[in-house]
C-alpha positions, 0 to 999 in steps of 0.5 A: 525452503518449507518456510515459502510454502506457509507464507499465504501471498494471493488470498484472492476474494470473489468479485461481485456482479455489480456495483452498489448504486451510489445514491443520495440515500448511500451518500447520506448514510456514509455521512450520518457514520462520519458525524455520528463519530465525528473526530473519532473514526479511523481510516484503513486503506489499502492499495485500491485506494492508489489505483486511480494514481496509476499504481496497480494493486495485487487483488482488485478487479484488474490486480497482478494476481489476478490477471497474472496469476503465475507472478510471485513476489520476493519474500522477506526471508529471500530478500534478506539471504539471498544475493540473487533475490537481491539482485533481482528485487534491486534490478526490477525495482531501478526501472520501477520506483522513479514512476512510482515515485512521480505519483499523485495523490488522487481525490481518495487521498484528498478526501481522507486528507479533507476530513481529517483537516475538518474534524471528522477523522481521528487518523488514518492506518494504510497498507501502503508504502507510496506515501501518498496519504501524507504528501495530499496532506493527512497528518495522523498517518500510520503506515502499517507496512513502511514506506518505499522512500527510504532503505536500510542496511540489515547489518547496522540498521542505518537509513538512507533515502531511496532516492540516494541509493538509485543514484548510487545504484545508477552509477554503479550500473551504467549500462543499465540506466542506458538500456532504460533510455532505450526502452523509453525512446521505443516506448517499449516501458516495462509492465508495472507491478505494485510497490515499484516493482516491473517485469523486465524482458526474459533476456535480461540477466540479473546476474550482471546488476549491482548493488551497493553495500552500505556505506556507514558499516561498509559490509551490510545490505539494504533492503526496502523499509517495507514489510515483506510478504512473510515479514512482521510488523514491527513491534512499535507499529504494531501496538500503535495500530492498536492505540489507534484503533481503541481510540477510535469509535468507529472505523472506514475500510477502504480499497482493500480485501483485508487478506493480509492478517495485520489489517485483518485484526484490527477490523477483528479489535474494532468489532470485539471492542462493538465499534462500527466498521464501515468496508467501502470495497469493490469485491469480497474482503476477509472482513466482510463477516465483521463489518457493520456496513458494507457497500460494493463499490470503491472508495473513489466513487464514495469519498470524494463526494461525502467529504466534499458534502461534510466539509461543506457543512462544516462552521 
């Protein structure tokens, strides 16, 4: 289909040679933007801030893209029409999603949590579909590309849980949950992707895996409630990103290259309203033009230690 070849999915961005030190002089700065802004500084994150949780991300130093470069993910337009792009996206996620699921969150999802809890960030906007912002305890979470917890039908719109479809999913697929015991007994796990995907081995064909229909209108299909490469916001989110960010006075990137245009343009909105954008980001971001400050070096080496610092000082 024509439409595939418009749909943008690596954006790759230049590595950098080194780190950017992390001194007491960058720590005092990072800090002096938080209480500069303190209650009013929103965070965006993507799926770098996840990687020390053992969930890869598509463009990082180590990213599927760009150690794997010939691997393509389903997009939106494929999943929704095609029952083999169904079959295989379903198939790779039923080995994918339990370890995706037993993830932690890290000290990166503490942190945001921390400083949200002591005042110091009015919310946070995240790529990401692990949930795990929410379950370190950050409350004013917007979840810009959905969460993996839950599927809904096409048809109806009716959610149900993911952890009650793989069961659904595992029944209807016996011989498949005893191909995943195997695999687990001879160590021989299959290679993770992001978003609770796999690669599985070439002999196995999708063709035999089922999928259940839904089961309040019994004739539509599930799909993730995640925005898919070549899928859109939707609309509700979309302005309340946009809420969020003219509330804000200043906004923290971290663990992103910003590729895709939904995150993009709220970097764009902040800094046509003349507010401070700090990008914590090992690596080139799309938004390294509009930023105010930028440091080369991750989140996990940064945060953890300001907000430790901050909520120390905290009355």
């Amino acid at each position: 289909m024509v439409l595939s070849a418009r749909v943008k999915i690596k954006g790759l961005y230049g590595l950098p040679k080194a780190y950017t030190p992390v001194t007491p002089a960058v720590l005092d700065t990072i800090m002096e933007f938080f209480q500069r802004h303190r209650g009013s500084v929103l965070g965006l994150t993507g799926a770098g801030v996840s990687v020390p949780s053992g969930i890869p991300d598509y463009r990082g130093a180590n990213g599927t893209y760009r150690v794997h470069g010939s691997y393509t993910p389903i997009l939106h337009h494929e999943l929704v029409s095609q029952h083999a792009s169904r079959q295989r996206y379903w198939a790779r996620s039923f080995f994918g999603i339990r370890p995706a699921f037993k993830a932690e969150p890290n000290p990166i999802h503490r942190a945001f949590a921390s400083l949200e809890s002591h005042n110091y960030l009015s919310g946070l906007i995240t790529q990401n579909v692990d949930g795990l912002h929410l379950q370190a305890g950050s409350c004013n979470v917007l979840e810009l590309h959905g969460t993996l917890k839950q599927v809904k039908c096409l048809s109806c719109g009716v959610k149900e849980s993911r952890d009650g479809f793989q069961q659904r999913l595992e029944e209807l697929n016996p011989e498949w949950v005893e191909f995943g015991q195997e695999m687990a007994q001879s160590g021989e796990e299959p290679k993770r992707r992001p978003d609770g995907d796999v690669d599985l081995p070439s002999n196995l064909q999708y063709g035999s895996f089922v999928y259940p229909k839904c089961h309040h209108c019994l004739t539509g299909d599930y799909m993730p409630t995640v925005v898919f490469f070549g899928g859109s916001v939707p609309d509700k989110v979309r302005e309340q990103s946009y809420r969020m960010v003219d509330d804000a006075s200043a906004m923290l990137v971290c663990g992103t290259s910003l590729s895709t245009f939904s995150a993009y343009r709220l970097v764009k909105r902040a800094r046509e309203q003349g507010k401070e954008v700090a990008i914590l980001n090992f690596g080139q971001t799309r938004g390294d033009g509009d930023a105010t400050m930028k440091l080369e070096t991750t989140a996990e080496d940064v945060l953890p230690l300001v907000a430790a610092q901050l909520t120390a000082e905290t009355p």
